[in-house]
N, C-alpha and C positions, 0 to 999 in steps of 0.2 A: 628681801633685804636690798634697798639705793644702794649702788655700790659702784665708785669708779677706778679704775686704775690709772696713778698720774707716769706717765714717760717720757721718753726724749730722745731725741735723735743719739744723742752721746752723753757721756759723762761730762757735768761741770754746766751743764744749759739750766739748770735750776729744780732741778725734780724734789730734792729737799727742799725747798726754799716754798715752793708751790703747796706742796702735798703737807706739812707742817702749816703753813699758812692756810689753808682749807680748814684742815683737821680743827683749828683753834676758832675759827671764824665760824663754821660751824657749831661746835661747841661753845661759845659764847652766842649765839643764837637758841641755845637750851634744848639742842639733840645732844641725843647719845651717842658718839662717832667713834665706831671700832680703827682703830690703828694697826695697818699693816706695812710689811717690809718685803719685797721679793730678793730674794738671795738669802745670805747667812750674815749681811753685817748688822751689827752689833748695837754701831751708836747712835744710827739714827733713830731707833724705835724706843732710845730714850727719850728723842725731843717729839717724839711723838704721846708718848706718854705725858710728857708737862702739858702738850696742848689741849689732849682729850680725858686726862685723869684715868684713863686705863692701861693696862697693859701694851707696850707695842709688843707684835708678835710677827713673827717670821713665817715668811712661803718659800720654802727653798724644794723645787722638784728636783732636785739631781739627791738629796742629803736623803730625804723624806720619800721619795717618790711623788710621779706625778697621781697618783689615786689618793693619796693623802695631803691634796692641795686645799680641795674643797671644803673636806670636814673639818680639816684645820681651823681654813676659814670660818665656818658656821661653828664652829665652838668659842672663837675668840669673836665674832659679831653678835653670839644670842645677846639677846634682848635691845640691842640698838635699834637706831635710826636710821642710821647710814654710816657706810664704811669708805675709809680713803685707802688705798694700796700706793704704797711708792714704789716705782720700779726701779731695776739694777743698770746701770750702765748703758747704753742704748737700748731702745725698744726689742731687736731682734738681737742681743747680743746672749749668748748662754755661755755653758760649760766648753771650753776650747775642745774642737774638734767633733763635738755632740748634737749638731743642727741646731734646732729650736730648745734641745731641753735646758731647764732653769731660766731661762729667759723670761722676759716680763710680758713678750707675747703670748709666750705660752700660759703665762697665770692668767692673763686677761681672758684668754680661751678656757680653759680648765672653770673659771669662774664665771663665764658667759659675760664677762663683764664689760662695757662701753669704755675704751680708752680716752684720755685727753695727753695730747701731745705739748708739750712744753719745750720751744723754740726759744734759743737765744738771738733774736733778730739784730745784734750789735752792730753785724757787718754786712747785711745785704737788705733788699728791699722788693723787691719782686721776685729776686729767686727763690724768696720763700715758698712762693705758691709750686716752685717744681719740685723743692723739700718736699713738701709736705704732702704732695701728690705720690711723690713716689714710694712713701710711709704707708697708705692710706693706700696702694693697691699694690705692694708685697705680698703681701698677704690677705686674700678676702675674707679670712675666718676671722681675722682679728679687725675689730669695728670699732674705726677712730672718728670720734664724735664729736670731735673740737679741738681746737687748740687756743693756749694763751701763751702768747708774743711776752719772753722775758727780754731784760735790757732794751729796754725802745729807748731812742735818744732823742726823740722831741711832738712836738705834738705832727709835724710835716711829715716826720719817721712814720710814724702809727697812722696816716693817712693811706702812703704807699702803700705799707704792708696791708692794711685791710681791705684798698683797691684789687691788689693780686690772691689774697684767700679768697675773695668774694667773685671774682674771675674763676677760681677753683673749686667756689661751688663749697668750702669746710667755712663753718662755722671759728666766728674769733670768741671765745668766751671770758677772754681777762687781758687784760694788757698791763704790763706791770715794767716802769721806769727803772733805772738806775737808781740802788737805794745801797750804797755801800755800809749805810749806818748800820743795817742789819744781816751785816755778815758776820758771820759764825767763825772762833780762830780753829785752823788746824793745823795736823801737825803729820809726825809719819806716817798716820795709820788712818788717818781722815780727820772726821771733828772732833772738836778736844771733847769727852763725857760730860754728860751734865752733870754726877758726880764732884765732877773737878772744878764748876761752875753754877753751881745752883741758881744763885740770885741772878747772877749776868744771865744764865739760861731763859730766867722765869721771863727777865726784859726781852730778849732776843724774838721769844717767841710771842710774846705781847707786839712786839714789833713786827713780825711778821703777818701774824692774824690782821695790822690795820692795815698793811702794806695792800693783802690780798683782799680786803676785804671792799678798799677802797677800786682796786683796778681790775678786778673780777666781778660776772654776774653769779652770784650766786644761787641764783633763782633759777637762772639757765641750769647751773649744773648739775642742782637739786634734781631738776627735770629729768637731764640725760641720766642721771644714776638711776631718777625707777623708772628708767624703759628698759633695766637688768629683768631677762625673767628669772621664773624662781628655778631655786638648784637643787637637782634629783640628790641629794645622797645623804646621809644621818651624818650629824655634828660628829667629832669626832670625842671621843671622853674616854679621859684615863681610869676610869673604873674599866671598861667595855677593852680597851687595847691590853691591860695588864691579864685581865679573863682572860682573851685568845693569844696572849703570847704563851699563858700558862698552860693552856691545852694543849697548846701546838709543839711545846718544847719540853713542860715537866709536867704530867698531868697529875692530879692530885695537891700539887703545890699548893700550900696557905698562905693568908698574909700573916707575917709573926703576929705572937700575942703579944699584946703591951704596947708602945710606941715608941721604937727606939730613937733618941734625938740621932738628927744626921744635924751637923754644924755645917754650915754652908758660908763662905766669905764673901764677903762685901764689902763697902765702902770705897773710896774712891781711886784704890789702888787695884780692884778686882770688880769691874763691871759690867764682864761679858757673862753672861747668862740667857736662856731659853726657857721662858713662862713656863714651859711644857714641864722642862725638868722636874720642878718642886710640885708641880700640881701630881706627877707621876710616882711622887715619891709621899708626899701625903696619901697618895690613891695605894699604895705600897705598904700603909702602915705607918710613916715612918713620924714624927712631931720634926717641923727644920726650923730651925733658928740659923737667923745669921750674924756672924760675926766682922767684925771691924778689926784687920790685921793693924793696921794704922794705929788704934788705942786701943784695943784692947789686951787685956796683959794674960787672959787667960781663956782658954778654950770653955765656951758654955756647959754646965753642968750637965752633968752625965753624957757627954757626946762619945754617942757611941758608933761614928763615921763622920768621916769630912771630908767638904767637897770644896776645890780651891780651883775656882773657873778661873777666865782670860781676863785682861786688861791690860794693864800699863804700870806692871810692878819697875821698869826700867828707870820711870820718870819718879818714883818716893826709893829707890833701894835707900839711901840713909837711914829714913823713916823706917823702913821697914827692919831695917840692919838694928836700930837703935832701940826696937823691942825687943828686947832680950829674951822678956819671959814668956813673951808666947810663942817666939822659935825656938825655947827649949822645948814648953809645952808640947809644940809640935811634934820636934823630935822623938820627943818620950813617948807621945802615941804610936807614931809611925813604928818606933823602936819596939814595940810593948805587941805589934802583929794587927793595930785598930786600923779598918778598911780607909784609903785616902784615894780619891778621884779629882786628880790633879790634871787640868788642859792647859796648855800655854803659858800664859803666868805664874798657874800655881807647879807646872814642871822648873819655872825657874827660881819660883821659892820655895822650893823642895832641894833645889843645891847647895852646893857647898857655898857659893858665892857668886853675886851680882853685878859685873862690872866693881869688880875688887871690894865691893860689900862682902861681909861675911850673910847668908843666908839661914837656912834651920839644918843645912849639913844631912840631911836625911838620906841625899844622895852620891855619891864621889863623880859630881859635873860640877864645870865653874862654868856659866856664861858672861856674856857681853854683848853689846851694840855692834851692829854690825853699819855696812852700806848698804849691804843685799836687803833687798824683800825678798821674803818666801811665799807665794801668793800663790793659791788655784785647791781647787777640786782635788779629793784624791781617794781610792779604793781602797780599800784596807780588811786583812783579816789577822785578827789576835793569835800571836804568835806562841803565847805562855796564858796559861789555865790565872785569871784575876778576881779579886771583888766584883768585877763589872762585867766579864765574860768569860767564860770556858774559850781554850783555846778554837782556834778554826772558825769562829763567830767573826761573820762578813759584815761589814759598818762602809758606808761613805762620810766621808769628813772634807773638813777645808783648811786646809792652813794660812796663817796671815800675820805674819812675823818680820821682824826685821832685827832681831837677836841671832844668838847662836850658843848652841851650848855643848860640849866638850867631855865625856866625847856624845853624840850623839845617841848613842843606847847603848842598856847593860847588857850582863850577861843572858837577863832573860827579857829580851824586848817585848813593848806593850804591841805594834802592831810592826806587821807585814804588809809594805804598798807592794800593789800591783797594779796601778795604774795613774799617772799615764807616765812613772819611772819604777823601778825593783831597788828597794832599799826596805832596810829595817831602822826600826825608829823608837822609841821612850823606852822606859823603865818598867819593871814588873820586880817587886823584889816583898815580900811577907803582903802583907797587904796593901801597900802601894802602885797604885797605878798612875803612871806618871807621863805626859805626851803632848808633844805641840797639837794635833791632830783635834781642833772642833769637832763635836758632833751631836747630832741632833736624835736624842731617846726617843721619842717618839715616831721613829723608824723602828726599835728595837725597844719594845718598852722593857724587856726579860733585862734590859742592863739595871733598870730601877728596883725591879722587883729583889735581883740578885743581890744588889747592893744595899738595902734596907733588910737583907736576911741576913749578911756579915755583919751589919752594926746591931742588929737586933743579939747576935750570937755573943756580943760583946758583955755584954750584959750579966 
């Protein structure tokens, strides 16, 4: 599998900008181009999705471990052409206090795979070349195979710079001017969803494919991705992960008969999701449909579990407030004992209210807006027996919030941090699991399996 991973000295030097511009450009060349994300965020592996028509999917080693980087990847690249990786935050940057792990070096290594380094060259001109020397022998395991000069500000700019790489012996692969016309809006939590921007999306990233396609070699990088050799270890598949959680935790365990629906939210108030989830929970038995809190006025038939992922319920509460009948609907289920796996957004619409919205009342919290971000890594073991884990079941998660909701957990809280603070945190209350706390099944596939047997039992 071609395969590059794009990075950057820091956050803000262009690595969306690049790695989305690739992904399209190549895909409008008529490959197959797997889309990836290293970390746990959310949005940009939608706009990767608009470029390449499949799934973007995530690499997070701290969430996942680092032994489930590779198959991940090889399950979400079969059958392509070539794969783009976007990295997190600077090249060597990971989990606070953890060295290399989660870091985009580390995926580039995990994945054998050839980096290209994405330089904001705005404000210097020859110091680039001790940049990017010193990128390039940090570390020798990780093989940086080029770089392309974002923001160059003239044709004189892009002479200097390519005199001092070429001094340095690295390859220049794309040079890419000041193009503000195709910047992406954002807002607290990064870029706005494509959800929230469809059409502006589809142009954004049409704009970007010519942006890169014009000031990159393409051919060059084509090249540098199949000098990736091949990678020792089987794709990963939620058939094969659900098997060995079920051996290893409840032996005998089946998949329910029948297909219970699990209702799953969508739409452009609830964006954050993990491919893995639904594929895990299909591989579970389970039929998912999803729903549209936005308009929809009533939960899909026969749903007999619901799963209310992350996004940006803060920015629709009226909206959301002003469907009446599907936060009763909600209610009634929640009320009635039917399984609810609620992360971040769907913990705040599961309250009583949202920045003085009324909510679906399911829980006695009111949130609001805060100033704070809530941001990083965190260990977690279940505190209270749920739909989605027997108590004492150890999970890594992320949180990534800038609400706050009151109080903070019930009487029977969903998790227990232990790292890298000691607090208790969400909701556990009849079938409701409720929790700011991201996290990635496919570390624990037994949470899918579990939770496709409480909406099956619904039945």
């Amino acid at each position: 599998m071609p395969r590059l991973v794009i990075a950057a000295p820091s956050s803000g030097s262009g690595k969306t900008t690049v790695a989305t511009g690739l992904m399209a450009a190549f895909s409008e060349r008529g490959l197959a181009v797997s889309p990836h994300k290293a970390g746990p965020d959310y949005i940009d592996p939608g706009y990767h999705a608009l470029a390449t028509g499949r799934p973007g999917r995530n690499l997070d080693a701290f969430m996942c471990g680092p032994d489930l980087v590779a198959p991940l990847f090889a399950h979400g690249a079969a059958g392509c052409d070539l794969a783009v990786v976007e990295g997190v935050m600077g090249l060597y940057d990971g989990a606070a206090g953890r060295g290399e792990l989660a870091s985009t070096a580390q995926v580039a290594k995990l994945l054998r795979a050839p980096v290209v380094l994405v330089v904001d060259a705005s404000s210097q001109s020859r110091s680039v070349a001790a940049l990017v020397h010193g990128f390039a022998s940090f570390d020798p395991q990780v093989r940086l195979g080029g770089v392309i000069l974002n923001k160059v500000g003239s044709d004189r700019h892009e002479v200097m710079l390519r005199e001092a790489l070429e001094e340095a012996g690295m390859p220049v692969l794309g040079v890419l001017r000041r193009a503000p016309q195709v910047a992406t809006p954002s807002r607290h939590l990064g870029l706005v969803p494509v959800a929230e921007r469809h059409a502006d999306a589809l142009a954004s990233v049409a704009a970007l494919a010519a942006q890169v396609r014009a000031g990159c070699d393409l051919d060059a990088l084509m090249a540098l991705a199949r000098t990736a050799p091949p990678l020792d270890c089987e794709a990963w598949s939620p058939e094969r992960s659900l098997t060995a959680s079920a051996t290893a935790s409840a032996p005998g365990s089946a998949t329910p008969q029948g297909r219970p629906v699990v209702a799953v939210a969508g739409g452009a108030a609830f964006t954050f999701s993990y491919a893995e989830h639904t594929e895990l929970l299909r591989a579970a038995g389970a039929e998912v449909v999803t729903f549209d809190p936005l308009r929809d006025e009533a939960l899909p038939d026969g749903t007999g579990g619901l799963v209310i992922g992350g996004g940006f319920p803060e920015m629709y509460a009226p909206e959301l407030s002003a469907n009446e009948p599907l936060r009763a609907a909600v209610a009634a289920f929640a009320a009635a004992g039917g399984p609810v796996a609620a992360e971040c957004a769907g913990l705040l619409y599961l309250g009583r209210s949202l920045d003085g919205k009324p909510m679906c009342g399911v829980l006695d919290a009111d949130a609001r807006m805060s100033d704070r971000l809530t941001l990083g890594y965190r260990e977690a073991v279940a505190v209270s027996d749920s739909a989605l884990a027997p108590a004492g079941t150890r999970l890594r998660g992320h949180e990534f919030h800038r609400t706050v909701i009151e109080p903070g957990a019930g009487a029977a809280p969903a998790w227990g941090f232990t790292h890298p603070e000691r607090r208790v945190e969400g909701f556990v209350q009849q079938g409701v699991h409720a929790s700011y706390l991201h996290t990635h099944w496919a570390a624990e596939p037994s949470v899918a399996r579990r939770f496709t047997e409480a909406a099956a039992a619904r039945r």
